[in-house]
N, C-alpha and C positions, 0 to 999 in steps of 0.2 A: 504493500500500500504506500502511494506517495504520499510523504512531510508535505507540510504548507512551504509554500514558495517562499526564496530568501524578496523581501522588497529590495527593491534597485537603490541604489546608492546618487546622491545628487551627481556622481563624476560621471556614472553609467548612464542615467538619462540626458545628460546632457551629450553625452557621444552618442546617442540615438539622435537627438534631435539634428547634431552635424549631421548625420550620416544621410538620415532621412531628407536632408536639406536640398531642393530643386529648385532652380532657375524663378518655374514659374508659380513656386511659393512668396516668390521677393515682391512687397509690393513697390508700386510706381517713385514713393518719394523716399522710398527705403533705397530703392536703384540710383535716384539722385545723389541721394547723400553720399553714396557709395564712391559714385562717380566724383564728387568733388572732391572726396578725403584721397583717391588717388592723386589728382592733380596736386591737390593742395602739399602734400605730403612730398610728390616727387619736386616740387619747385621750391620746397626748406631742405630737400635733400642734395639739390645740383647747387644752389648755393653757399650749404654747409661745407661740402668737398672741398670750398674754397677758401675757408678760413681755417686757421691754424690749428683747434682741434681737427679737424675735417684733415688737415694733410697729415698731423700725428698719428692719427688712426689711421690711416690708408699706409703710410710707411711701415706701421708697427704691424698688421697686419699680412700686409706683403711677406713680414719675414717669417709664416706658418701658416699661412694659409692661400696659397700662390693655387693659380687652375685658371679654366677658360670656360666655365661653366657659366658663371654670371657679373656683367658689367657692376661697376662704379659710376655710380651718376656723374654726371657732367665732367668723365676724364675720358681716358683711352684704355685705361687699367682694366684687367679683369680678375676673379677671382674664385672661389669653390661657392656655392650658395651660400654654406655657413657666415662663412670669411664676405661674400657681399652683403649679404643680411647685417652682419653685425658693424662694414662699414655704413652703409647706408641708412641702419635703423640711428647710429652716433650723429652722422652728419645733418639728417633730417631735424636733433634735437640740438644741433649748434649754437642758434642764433634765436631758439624761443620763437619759431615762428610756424611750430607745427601745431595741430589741431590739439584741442582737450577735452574733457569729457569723458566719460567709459571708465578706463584704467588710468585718467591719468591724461596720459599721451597716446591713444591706443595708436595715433598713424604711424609715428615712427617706429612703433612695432608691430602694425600688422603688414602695412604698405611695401617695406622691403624688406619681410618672408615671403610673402607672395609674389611681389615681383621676380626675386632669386629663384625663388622654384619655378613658376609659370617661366622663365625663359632656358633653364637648365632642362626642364620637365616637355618644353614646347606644347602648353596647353592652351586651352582655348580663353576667349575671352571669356565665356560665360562661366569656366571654371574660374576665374580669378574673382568672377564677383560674387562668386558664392562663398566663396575664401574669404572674401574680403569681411562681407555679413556675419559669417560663423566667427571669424575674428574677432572682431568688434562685440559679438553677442557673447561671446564668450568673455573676453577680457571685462567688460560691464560688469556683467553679473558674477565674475570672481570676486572683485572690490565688493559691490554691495554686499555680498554675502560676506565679506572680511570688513564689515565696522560701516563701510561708506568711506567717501574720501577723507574726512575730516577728522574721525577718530586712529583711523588705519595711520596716516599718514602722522599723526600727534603723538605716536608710538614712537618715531623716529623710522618707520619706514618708506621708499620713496616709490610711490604704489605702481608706476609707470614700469619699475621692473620686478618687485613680487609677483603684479596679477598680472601684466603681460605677456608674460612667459606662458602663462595656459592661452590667452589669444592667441598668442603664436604657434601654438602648437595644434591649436584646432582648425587654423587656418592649414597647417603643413599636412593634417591630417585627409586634408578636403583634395589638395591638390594630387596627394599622393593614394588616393582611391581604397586609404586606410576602412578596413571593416569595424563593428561597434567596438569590438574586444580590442583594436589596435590601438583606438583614438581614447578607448578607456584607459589604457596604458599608457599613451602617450601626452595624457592628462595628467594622470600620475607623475608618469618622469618628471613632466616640466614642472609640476608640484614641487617635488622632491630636491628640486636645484633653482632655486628661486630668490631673489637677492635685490638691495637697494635701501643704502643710507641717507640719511641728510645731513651727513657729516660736511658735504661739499657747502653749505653755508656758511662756517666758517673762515674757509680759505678762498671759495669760489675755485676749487677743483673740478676737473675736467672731469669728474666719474659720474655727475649729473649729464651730463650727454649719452656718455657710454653704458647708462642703465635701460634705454628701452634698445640699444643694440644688441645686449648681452641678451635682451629678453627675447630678443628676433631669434639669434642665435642658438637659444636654449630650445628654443621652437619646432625649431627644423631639427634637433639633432634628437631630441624626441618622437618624432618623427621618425626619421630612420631608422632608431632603432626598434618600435614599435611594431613596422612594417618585418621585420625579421626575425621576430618574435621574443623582443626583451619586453619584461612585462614589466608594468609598472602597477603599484597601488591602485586597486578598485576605489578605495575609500578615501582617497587623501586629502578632501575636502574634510569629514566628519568623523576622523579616527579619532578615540579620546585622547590616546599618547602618539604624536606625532604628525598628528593630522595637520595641515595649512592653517586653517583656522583654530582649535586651541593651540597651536605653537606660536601663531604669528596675534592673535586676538585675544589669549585666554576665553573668557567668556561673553567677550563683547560681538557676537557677532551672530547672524539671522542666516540659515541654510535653508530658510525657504526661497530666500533671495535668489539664489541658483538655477532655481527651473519657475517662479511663478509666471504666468502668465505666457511660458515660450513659446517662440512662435505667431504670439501675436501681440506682444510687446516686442517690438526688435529697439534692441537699446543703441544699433548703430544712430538713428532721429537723437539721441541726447551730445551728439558732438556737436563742438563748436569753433569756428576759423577764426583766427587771431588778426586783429587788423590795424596792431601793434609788434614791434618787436620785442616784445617782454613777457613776464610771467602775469597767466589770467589777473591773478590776485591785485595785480597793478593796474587793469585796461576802465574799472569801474571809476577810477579816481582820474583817469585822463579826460571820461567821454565826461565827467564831471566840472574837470575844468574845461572844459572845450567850451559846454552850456554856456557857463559863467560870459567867457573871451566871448560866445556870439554875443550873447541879450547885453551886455553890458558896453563891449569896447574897450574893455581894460587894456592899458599898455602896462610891460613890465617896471617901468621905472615909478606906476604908480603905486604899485605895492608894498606896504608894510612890511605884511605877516602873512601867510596860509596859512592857515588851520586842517588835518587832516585827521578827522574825527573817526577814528574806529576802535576796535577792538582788541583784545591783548595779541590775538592773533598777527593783526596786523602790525601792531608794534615789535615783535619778534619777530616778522619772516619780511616787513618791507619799508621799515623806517630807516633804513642805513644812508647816510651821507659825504663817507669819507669812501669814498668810493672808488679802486683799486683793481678789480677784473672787470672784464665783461658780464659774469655772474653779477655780482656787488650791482653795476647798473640795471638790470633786467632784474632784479628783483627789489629795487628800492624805487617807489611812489615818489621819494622828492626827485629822485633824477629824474623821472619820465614827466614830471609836472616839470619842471625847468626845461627841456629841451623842446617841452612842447608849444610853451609858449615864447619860448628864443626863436626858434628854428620851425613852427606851425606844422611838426609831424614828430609821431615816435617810432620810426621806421627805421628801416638799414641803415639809411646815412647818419641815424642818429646816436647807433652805439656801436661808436668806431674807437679805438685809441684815441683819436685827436678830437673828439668829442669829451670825452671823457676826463680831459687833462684842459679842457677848454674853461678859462676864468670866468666867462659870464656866467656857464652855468654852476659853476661853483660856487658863486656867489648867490646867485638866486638859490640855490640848494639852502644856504644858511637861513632864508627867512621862510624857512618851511619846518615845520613842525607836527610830528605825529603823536596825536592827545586822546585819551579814553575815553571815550564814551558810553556811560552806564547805561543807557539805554538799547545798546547794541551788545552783541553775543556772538559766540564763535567765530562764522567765517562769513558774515553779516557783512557786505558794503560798506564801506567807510563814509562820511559825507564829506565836504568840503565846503569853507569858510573862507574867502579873500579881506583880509581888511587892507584896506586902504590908507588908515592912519587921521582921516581927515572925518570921521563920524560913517561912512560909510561903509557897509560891508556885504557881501553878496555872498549864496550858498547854494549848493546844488547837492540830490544825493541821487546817482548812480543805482536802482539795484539791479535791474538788466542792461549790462556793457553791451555795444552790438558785437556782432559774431557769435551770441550766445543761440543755440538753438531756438530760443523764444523771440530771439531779438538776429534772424542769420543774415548774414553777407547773402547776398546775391550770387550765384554764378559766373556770373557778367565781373563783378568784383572780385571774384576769386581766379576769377582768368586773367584779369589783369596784375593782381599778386602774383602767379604763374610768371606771365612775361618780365614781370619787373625784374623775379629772384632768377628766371631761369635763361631771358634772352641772354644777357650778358657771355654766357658762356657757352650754352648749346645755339647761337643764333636765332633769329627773328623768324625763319623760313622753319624750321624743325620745330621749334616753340608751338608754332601754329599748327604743324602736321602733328604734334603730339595731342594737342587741345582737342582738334575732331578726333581721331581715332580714339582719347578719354569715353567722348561722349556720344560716339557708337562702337562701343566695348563689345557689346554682346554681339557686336557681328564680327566679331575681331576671329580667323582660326586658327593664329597661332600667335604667342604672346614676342616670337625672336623680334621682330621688326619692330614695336614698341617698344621695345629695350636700347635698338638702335637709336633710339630718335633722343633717349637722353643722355646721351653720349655725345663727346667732343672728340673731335676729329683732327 
């Protein structure tokens, strides 16, 4: 006589739902989104190649993981999936101009595992966008089910590479036509080697880049091994000793979070495109002061004081002023408020070394100021205050930045972020062949030729 059935574990249903995962399950603006987070993703990735993380990682790399399987954005280099994955997934998080939401930073980690396999693997377009979606849904609802952003990440960990590494690996699972039992393993695995500090705040270390590459990386190698039959933990979300969640959350965290609604919550709709060069947490206090500079006409020389009213949060991860990396400025609100209203953008041009070491905004840095707000909580928008000095004072408060899913970029705007980050180096004519072929993907039949197109020649 058969026992009662063992119940499915949340890692087991969820490699059912990959598994079971078809084209014409994707709805219309699930496809959209799909589609822009590629663009978006490979246009901070061919520009990251460019900047001095971007060639550390590509030379360091070079010296173990050398092959001709899959390009380097925006060079001539090529390398093994792994070894592109993990340059590409680095380069895309260079300059803070890759997408967020999900895990974090899901593009820079689901965008180039998928691209390195879809052109090593020569798959179709429509496999890539399922990859794409299983990635995203995947890495999503890892985080949720490990605390949500806010708590996960207040632990000290940097959740772009904890929970990204299972996006990656669901996405590697899709391309590589992994069956339930492979992709439950390969859940596992990437469980099982999962990693990401926020120790780079203090120094403004390069290993905030290199965590949603290592995540790409851990992805795919998951992945292969899966498909050969290394098994990984069934359970490794909800094991008592060892498990993802009580190792990395103790008891803070919801395993319903994993499977509710799947399928018809697709969590890729909660990304959002950055349309600034800096960390989310800074963009609510830009579009803030922007308000202010239109209705008002404030010049800089009429300023006092800014007041930048938020939370302890914000006082710990974006009040910094003496400002010394590239980090340091992409993650401190007086820089981005100073450069913005010097220079009327917080863009590429604006966190450059000679930016940065620039007196005016130095000075305007000093008469900014990040102050508590008791009325505000955790990761709660900050408001903003301009005094003028002369009885006047003006305020704005931010709680949807644009590029938030609620509040998105346009298409049209993210195609022009594309050209800005990517003509420079792949040219104007490929720029543009790569933009349509994005966005008729799914008649794409084979992914080589779209690989070409973000390469330098």
């Amino acid at each position: 006589m058969r026992g009662p059935q063992k119940l499915k574990s949340s890692t087991e249903i969820l490699a059912e739902f990959i598994y079971q995962l078809k084209f014409e399950h994707i709805p219309s603006e699930v496809l959209a989104v799909a589609k822009n987070a590629l663009l978006d993703t490979v246009g901070a990735g061919i520009y990251g190649t460019q900047t001095e993380a971007g060639q550390a990682i590509i030379e360091g790399v070079m010296e173990f993981a050398r092959g001709n399987d899959a390009s380097i954005w925006g060079t001539n280099k090529t390398l093994s999936p792994t070894g592109a994955a993990l340059v590409n997934g680095t380069a895309a998080h260079a300059r803070e101009l890759d997408d967020f939401g999900g895990c974090g930073h899901s593009g820079a980690v689901i965008i180039p595992t998928v691209f390195a396999l879809a052109e090593s693997l020569q798959v179709t377009g429509e496999a890539m966008i399922i990859a794409i979606v299983a990635g995203y849904e995947v890495a999503a609802r890892i985080l949720a089910t490990a605390g949500g952003h806010g708590p996960h990440n207040d632990r000290g960990w940097h959740s772009t590479g904890t929970c990204g590494s299972f996006g990656a690996a669901a996405a590697a699972g899709v391309l590589m036509n992994l069956k339930p039992d492979q992709l439950t393993w390969a859940l596992g695995l990437a469980g099982s080697y999962t990693g990401g500090l926020w120790a780079f705040i203090n120094d403004g270390a390069m290993s905030k880049r290199f965590h949603p590459g290592k995540a790409a990386e851990t992805g795919i190698i998951a992945g292969f091994l899966a498909k050969h039959g290394f098994t990984g933990p069934g359970e490794i979300l909800e094991a008592q000793w060892g498990g993802f969640c009580t190792t990395y959350m103790l008891d803070d965290y919801d395993l319903s979070e994993a499977t509710r609604d799947l399928g018809e919550d697709f969590r890729i709709l909660q990304t959002g495109f950055k349309a600034y060069a800096s960390c989310r947490g800074v963009h609510s206090s830009l579009d803030a002061i922007s308000d202010i500079q239109e209705r008002y006409d404030i010049r800089t020389e009429q300023i006092k004081k800014i007041f930048v009213r938020g939370t302890r949060h914000t006082q710990r991860q974006f009040a910094k002023k003496n400002i010394t990396t590239m980090l340091d400025a992409q993650l401190s609100i007086p820089y981005g408020i100073a450069v913005l209203l010097l220079y009327g953008d917080a863009f590429i041009d604006q966190y450059t070394p000679e930016r940065i070491s620039d007196s005016n905004v130095i000075e305007l840095m000093q008469r900014i100021e990040i102050v508590l707000d008791p009325n505000l909580s955790g990761r709660d928008p900050p408001g903003i205050e301009v005094d003028l000095g002369d009885g006047h004072s003006y305020s704005s408060r931010v709680t949807i930045p644009k590029g938030a899913s609620e509040n998105p970029m346009s298409s049209e705007e993210i195609i022009a972020k594309f050209h800005k980050l990517a003509g420079p180096t792949i040219g104007l004519t490929q720029a543009k062949q790569f933009v349509d072929q994005v966005y008729s993907l799914e008649n794409l039949s084979s992914a080589v030729g779209l690989s070409r197109l973000v390469t330098s020649h």
